[in-house]
C-alpha positions as CSV (number, residue, x, y, z in Angstrom):
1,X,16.9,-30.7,-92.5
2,X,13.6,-29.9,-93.5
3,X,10.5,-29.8,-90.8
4,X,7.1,-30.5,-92.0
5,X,4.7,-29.4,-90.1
6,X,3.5,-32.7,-88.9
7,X,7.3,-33.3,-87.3
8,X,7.1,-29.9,-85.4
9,X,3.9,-30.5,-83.7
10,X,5.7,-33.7,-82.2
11,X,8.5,-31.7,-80.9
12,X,5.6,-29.3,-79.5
13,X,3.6,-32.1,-78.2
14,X,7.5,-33.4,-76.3
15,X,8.3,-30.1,-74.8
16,X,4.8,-29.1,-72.8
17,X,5.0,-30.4,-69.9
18,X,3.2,-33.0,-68.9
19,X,-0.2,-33.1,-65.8
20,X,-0.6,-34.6,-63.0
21,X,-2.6,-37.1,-62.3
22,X,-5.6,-34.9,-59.9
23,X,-3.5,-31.5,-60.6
24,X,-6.9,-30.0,-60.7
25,X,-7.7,-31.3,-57.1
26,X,-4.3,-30.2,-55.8
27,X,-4.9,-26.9,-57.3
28,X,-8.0,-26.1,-55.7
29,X,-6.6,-28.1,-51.8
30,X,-4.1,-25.3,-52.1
31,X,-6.2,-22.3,-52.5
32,X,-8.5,-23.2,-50.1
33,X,-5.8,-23.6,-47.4
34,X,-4.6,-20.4,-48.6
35,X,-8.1,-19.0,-47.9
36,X,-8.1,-20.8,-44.4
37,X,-4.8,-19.3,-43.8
38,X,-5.4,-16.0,-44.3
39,X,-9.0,-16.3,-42.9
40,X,-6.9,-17.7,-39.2
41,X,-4.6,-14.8,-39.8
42,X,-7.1,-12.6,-39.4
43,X,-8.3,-13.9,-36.5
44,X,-5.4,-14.7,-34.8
45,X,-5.1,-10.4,-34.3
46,X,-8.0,-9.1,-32.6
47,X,-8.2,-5.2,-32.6
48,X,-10.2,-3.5,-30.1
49,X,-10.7,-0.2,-29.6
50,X,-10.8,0.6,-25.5
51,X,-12.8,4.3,-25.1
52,X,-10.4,7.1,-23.6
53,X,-10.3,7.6,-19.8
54,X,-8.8,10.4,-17.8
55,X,-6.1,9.6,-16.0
56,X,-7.4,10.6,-12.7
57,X,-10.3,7.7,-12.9
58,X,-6.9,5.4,-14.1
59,X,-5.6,6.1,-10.9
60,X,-8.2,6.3,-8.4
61,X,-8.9,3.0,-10.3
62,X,-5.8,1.7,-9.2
63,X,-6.2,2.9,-5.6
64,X,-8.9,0.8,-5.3
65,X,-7.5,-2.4,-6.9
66,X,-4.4,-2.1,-4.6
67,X,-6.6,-1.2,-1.5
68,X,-8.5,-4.4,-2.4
69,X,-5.6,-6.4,-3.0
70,X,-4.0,-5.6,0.3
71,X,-7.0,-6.1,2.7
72,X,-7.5,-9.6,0.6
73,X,-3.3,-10.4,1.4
74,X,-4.4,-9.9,5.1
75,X,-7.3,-11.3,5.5
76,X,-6.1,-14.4,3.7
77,X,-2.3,-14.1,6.5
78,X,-5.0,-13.7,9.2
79,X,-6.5,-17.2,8.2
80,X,-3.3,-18.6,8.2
81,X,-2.2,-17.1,11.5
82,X,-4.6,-18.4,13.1
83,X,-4.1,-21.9,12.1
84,X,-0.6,-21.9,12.9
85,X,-0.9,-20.2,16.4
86,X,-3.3,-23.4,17.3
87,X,-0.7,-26.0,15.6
88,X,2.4,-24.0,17.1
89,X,0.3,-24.0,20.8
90,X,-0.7,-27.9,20.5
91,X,2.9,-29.1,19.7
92,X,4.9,-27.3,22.4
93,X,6.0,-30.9,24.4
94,X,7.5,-31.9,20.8
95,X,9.7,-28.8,20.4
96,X,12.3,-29.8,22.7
97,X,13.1,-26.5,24.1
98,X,12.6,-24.6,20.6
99,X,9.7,-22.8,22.1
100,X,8.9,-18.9,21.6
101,X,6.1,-16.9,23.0
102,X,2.8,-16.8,21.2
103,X,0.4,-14.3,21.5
104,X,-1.5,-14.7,18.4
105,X,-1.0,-11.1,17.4
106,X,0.4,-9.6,14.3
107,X,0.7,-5.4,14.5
108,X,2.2,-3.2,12.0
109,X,2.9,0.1,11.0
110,X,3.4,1.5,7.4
111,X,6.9,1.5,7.4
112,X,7.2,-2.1,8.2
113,X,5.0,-3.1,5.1
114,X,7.2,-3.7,2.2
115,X,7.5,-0.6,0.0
116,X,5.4,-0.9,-2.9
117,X,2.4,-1.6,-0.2
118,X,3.7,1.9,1.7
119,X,1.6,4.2,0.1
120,X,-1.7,2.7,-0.1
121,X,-1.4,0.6,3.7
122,X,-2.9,3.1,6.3
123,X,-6.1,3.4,3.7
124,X,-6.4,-0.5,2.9
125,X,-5.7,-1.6,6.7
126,X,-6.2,1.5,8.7
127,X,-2.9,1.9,9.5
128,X,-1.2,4.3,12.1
129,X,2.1,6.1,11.3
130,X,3.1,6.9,14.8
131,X,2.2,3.5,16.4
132,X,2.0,-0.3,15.8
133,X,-1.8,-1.3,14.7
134,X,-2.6,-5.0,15.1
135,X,-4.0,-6.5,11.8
136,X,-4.1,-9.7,13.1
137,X,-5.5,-11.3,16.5
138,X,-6.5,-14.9,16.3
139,X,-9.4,-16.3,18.5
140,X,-8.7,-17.7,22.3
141,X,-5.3,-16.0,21.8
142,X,-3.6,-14.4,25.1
143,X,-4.1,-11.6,22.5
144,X,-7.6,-11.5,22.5
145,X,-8.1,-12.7,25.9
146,X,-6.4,-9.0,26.8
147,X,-9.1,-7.5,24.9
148,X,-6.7,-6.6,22.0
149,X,-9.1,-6.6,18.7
150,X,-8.2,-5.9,15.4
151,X,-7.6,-2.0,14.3
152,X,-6.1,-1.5,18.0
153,X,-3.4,0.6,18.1
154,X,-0.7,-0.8,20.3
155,X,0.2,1.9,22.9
156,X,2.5,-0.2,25.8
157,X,3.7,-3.2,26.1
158,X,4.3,-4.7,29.7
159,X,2.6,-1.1,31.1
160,X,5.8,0.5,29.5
């Protein structure tokens, strides 16, 4: 079989393949969310560059924020200390015998303090190793109506 030329363009013309309607517009949706894409990518992984510090500033650092932290824990425990001593005080009749004594005070020494606070306690809450130190005295306590303030170190109890 012979092929004239006008039959081989017809077999041309049947093989390409054939567009889209709006292939254009698709074409250029696609690369611009490929552009947005990569554009979020690259701000979706900030870099920054923090300056060197010494290691001693790191920790003294550190110290501090713990030191902070700590005083903060007890200041906030004395807050609630002292509304639970008045609740606890007010509600004795409805305890039906379940009554303990409640002098409003809270004392500690380092080594009660849980572990991690060890280290950093008698700077942050002038702590003594030797002897209990009240952190805590609420107002109109027996505790404070002994004169017991906060920072005292407790020294006898009973004059024992």
């Amino acid at each position: 079989m012979r092929w004239g030329r006008r039959s081989w363009e017809t077999i041309q013309a049947r093989a390409r393949p054939r567009r889209r309607a709006g292939g254009l517009a698709a074409s250029a949706v696609a690369a611009l969310l490929a552009g947005c894409a990569t554009l979020l990518a690259g701000c979706a992984t900030p870099t920054s560059q923090l300056p060197d510090m010494p290691t001693a500033d790191i920790a003294a650092e550190l110290r501090r924020q713990q030191v902070a932290q700590i005083q903060k824990y007890y200041g906030e425990l004395h807050r609630v200390d002292s509304v639970a001593f008045r609740v606890r005080t007010a509600n004795v009749e409805f305890c039906r015998g379940r009554v303990s004594a409640q002098i409003g005070l809270y004392a500690a020494t380092p080594r009660s303090l849980p572990r991690k606070y060890r280290s950093f306690s008698s700077e942050a809450l002038n702590l003594s190793w030797a002897r209990p130190t009240a952190i805590s005295v609420v107002e109109d306590s027996p505790a404070a109506k002994a004169g017991i303030a906060n920072g005292d170190q407790i020294i006898a109890l009973n004059d024992e």
